[in-house]
Phi, psi and omega in degrees: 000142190267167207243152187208109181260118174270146153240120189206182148326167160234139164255091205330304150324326182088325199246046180203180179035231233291342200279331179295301215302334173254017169280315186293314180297307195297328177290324165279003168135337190311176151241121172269132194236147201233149165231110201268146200250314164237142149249181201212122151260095177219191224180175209259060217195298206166175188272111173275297200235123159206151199226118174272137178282145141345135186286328154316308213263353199269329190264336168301332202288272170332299183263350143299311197311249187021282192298326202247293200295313229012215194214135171228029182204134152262124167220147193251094143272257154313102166248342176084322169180163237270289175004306196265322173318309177280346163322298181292328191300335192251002162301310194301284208293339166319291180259032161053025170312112232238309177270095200227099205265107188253115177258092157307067187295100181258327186233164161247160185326335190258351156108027161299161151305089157263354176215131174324115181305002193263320192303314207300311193312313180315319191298287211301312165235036172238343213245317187275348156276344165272353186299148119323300165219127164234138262215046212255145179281165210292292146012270167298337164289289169002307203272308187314313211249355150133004183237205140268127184265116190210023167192207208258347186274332161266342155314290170313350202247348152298302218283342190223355145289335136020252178294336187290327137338312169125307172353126172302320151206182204227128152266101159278117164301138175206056173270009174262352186283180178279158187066222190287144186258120171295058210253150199246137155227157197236110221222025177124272205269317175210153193276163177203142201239158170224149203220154163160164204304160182283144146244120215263102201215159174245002141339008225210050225242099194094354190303325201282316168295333152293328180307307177272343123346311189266344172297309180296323177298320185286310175276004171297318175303339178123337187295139177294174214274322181318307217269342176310303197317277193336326152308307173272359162294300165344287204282005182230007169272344207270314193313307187306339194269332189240004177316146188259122192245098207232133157089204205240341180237249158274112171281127213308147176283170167243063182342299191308326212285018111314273186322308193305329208277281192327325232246345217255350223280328213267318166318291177298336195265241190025250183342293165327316170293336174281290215290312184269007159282321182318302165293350172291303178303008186253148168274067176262000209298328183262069111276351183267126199271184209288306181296020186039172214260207163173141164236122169243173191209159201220139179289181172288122175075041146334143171239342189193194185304323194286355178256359168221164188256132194215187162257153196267119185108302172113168174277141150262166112293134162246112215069234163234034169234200174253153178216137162214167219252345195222171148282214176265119178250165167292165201019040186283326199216085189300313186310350197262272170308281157030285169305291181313300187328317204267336150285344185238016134297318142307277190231123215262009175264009179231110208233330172274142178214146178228132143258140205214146189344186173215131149185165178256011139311320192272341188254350152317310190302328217279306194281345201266294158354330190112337191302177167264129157262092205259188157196147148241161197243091190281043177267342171292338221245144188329164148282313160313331151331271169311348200243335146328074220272152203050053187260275205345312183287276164358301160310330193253344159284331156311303175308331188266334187264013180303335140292163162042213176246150202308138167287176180245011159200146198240124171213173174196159184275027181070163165183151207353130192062348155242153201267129193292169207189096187278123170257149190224115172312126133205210182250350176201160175301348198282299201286326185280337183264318186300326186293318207282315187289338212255330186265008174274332165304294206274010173249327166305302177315330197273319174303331184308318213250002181230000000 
């Protein structure tokens, strides 16, 4: 196991320095080790407080790690004033530290002070010529370079004033730009951009420190600095996506939401495999509509198809029961994920979905059951939509979830060439099935009553 030591602040909060920083080395594998530079009383709101440790006791820190465990990734956060900079800068060349990732931590999120202006000349020509990679955001680019840095043509042009620092290479971070997020690097000879979406979250409380965390993790491992980054753009876009909206102000990225996804897949097939022996044993069969049916479950932090489980083949009727060719596999059903996805991006606890006929008998039952009821009218939807293939659902589910809160049933009446269609909402297959009997029970009543 590779050993990746950080040194940085501690964030009292949890969702920055050194507690992000060893939530991330432990989810990519690491073994992590911390040398606290500071502590902070903070919180997703802001910096209450900050008590700088003794310079002694930051090297007493260092050189336990060191002498016995060692090391084979450095990363650098907080340090806080030109003392502890020069402290650590001269810990790296004492022991000949060689991969070593400097995040020029200057503000916290809510824009406190963390590390001292008498400090930045120190960052600059002591601690950053010694960097592997340093990892500084558009702000902290600014500041290193006297100007403003505020697009991707002044990025490059940070990116190689930079490098003229000594350092091997420069990451500019550009989650301050507008739109699509940029981040640039530079190793010297040539540039490499890695892109990817704005996520619209006020989360991201720790994002700079997971980032260069999970980089240092990566280059421990072995990956050259290119494909590390592209590892940890992943691992900290996937965090921001599942960020946790925790506290009052910016709430913490989610180091777990990789893992969490990964621990569940056995489970979710499971679960599935249950849920439709339930419906075998059910008389449902005419709930299954002409294009046969399908139930699917999506892990925790789905990001796309290959992340939820459906049946391969689809549900049939058989009889006055279910029948299917397979058990449940992962990307069995883009129309399926399709759905789930776009739910639970509105809420990410509602991860299963089924579909079952259309008529409007089933959608009386549906209200008379209790249920929330949404529909879309796909006589609506773009052309560019429709010409699009496997959008049409997406779209019309996007259109029913525009409002409120999630409904237990999404349906619409079809149109040329599609087959009218009830989808029935839940947070698991357990629950997606309990919906689907209770409402075959209330189409027995009606029949009853009619």
């Amino acid at each position: 196991m590779k050993r990746i030591l950080t040194i940085a602040g501690s964030d009292s909060g949890g969702g920055a320095g050194i507690q992000t920083d060893l939530k991330t080395i432990t989810v990519l594998g690491g073994y992590g080790m911390s040398v606290i530079t500071a502590l902070t009383a903070q919180n997703t709101v802001g910096v209450q407080a900050v008590f700088e440790l003794p310079l002694d006791f930051i090297e007493k820190q260092i050189d336990s790690v060191i002498r016995d465990i060692g090391v084979d990734a450095v990363k650098t956060g907080m340090l806080s004033n030109s003392q502890i900079v020069g402290l650590v800068a001269r810990k790296i060349r004492e022991y000949r530290l060689k991969c070593v990732v400097v995040d020029p931590v200057m503000l916290a999120k809510s824009g406190d002070p963390l590390l001292k202006q008498e400090a930045q000349k120190s960052l600059r020509e002591e601690l950053i010529p010694l960097a592997y990679v340093v990892t500084p955001n558009l702000p902290e680019a600014s500041v290193l370079c006297g100007y403003t840095v505020h697009d991707l043509a002044t990025m490059k042009k940070a990116a190689r004033h930079i490098h003229g620092l000594g350092p091997k290479n420069v990451l500019i971070k550009g989650g301050h730009l507008e739109g699509e997020i940029i981040d640039l690097l530079f190793d010297g000879k040539a540039f490499h951009e890695y892109r990817g979406p704005r996520i619209p979250t006020k989360n991201t409380h720790g994002t700079g420190c997971t980032f260069a965390s999970a980089i240092a993790t990566e280059l421990a491992k072995g990956n050259p600095v290119q494909a590390a980054v592209k590892r940890a753009k992943d691992f900290i876009t996937t965090a921001i996506r599942f960020s946790l909206p925790l506290g009052k102000g910016h709430g913490p990225t989610n180091p777990y939401a990789l893992i969490g996804r990964e621990a569940e897949r056995l489970s979710v097939l499971d679960d599935l495999r249950a849920a439709f022996e339930k419906l075998r044993k059910r008389k449902v069969g005419p709930l299954i509509p002409e294009v046969q049916s399908n139930l699917g479950y999506a892990l925790p932090y789905a990001q796309g198809p290959e992340d939820v489980a459906a049946f391969p083949g689809r549900i049939s009727r058989f009889h006055d029961s279910v029948a299917t060719l397979s058990g449940p596999e992962y990307n069995a059903s883009r129309h399926v994920a399709n759905i789930i996805l776009t739910v639970m991006k509105r809420d990410s606890r509602f991860r299963s979905v089924m579909n079952i006929r259309f008529s409007e008998k089933v959608i009386r039952a549906c209200s008379s059951a209790g249920f929330t009821v949404r529909s879309f009218d796909r006589s609506g939807e773009p052309t560019q939509i429709k010409e699009r293939e496997g959008s049409s659902l997406e779209w019309g589910t996007e259109q029913a979830l525009k409002t409120g809160e999630i409904p237990d049933i999404i349906f619409d009446r079809g149109d040329v060439g599609k087959e009218p269609m009830v989808r029935i909402i839940g947070k698991n297959p357990d629950e997606v099935v309990r919906k689907v009997f209770k409402v075959h029970r209330e189409m027995g009543v009606e029949a009853v009553n009619t």
